[in-house]
C-alpha positions in Angstrom: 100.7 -128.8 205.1 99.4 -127.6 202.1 100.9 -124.5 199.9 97.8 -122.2 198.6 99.5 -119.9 196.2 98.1 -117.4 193.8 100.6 -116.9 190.9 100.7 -114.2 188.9 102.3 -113.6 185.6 102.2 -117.0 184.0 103.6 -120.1 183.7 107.2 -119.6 184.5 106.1 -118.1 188.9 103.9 -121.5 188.8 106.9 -123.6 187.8 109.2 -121.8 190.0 107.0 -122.0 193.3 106.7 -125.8 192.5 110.6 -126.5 191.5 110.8 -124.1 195.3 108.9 -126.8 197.0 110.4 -129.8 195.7 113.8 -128.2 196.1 114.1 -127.1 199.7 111.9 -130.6 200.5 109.1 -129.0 201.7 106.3 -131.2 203.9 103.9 -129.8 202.0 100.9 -132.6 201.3 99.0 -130.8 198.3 99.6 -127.4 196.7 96.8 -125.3 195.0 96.8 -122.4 192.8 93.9 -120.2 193.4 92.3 -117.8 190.9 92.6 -114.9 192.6 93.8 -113.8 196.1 90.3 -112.9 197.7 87.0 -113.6 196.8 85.3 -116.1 195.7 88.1 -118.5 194.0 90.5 -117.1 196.2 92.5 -118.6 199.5 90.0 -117.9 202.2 87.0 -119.9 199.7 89.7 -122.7 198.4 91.0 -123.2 202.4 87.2 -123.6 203.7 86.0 -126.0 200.5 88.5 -128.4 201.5 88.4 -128.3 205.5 85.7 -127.0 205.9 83.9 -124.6 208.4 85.2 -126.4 211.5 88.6 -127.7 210.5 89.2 -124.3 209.7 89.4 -122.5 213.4 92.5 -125.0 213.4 94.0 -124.0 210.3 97.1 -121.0 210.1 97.6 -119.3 206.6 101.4 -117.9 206.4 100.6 -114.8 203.7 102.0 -111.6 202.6 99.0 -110.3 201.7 97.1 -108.3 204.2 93.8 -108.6 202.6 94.0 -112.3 202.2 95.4 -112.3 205.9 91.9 -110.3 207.3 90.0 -112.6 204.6 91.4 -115.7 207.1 90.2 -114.2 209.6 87.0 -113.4 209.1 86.2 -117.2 208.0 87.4 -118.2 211.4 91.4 -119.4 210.2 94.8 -117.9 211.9 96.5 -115.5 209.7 100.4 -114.7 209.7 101.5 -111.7 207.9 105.5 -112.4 206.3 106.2 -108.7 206.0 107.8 -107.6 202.7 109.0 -104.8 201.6 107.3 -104.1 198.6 103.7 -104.8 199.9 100.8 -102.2 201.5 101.0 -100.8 205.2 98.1 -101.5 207.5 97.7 -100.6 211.4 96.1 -104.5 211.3 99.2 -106.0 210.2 100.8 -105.8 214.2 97.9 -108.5 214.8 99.0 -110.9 212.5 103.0 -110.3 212.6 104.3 -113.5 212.3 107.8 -112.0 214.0 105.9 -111.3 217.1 104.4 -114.8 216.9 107.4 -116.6 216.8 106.4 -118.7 220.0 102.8 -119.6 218.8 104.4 -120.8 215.6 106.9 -123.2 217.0 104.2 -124.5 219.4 101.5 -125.3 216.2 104.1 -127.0 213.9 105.2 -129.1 217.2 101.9 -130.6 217.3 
């Protein structure tokens, strides 16, 4: 498992997300902080640099963030949209509900 967060606002959201992970004992293998959410630099280009055009089709991305989530998409990956309160409204974001893929999830972390 590996975390692919982009922090904004400094030092103290990077510390936090990494006391987070530690804390609740996370298996997370690596985590990586991206310089921006999209683009080049961002999770879609850091996720295929390290698996990769084919490792990718295997890989889900968990995100908030509906542009990241079609970015993930696009390159071939699975997105999962954790709805927020605070964030955008798409029509695409049904797609990619992670609610509605309750069953898919529990089947991919089983294997």
């Amino acid at each position: 498992m590996i975390i692919l967060s982009h922090v904004e606002r400094g030092e103290k959201n990077l510390e936090f997300r990494l006391r987070s992970t530690r804390v609740n004992r996370l298996p997370v293998d690596l985590v990586f902080v991206t310089e921006t959410r999209t683009g080049a630099g961002g999770k879609a280009a850091v996720l295929q640099a390290l698996l990769g055009d084919r490792n990718i089709t295997r890989s889900v991305l968990l995100d908030n963030n509906l542009q990241v989530c079609s970015e993930i998409e696009r390159v071939g990956g699975i997105p999962l949209n954790i709805r927020t309160q605070r964030r955008e409204h798409w029509s695409g974001r049904a797609a990619w509900n992670i609610g509605d893929r309750l069953q898919f999830v529990e089947e991919w972390l089983s294997q």
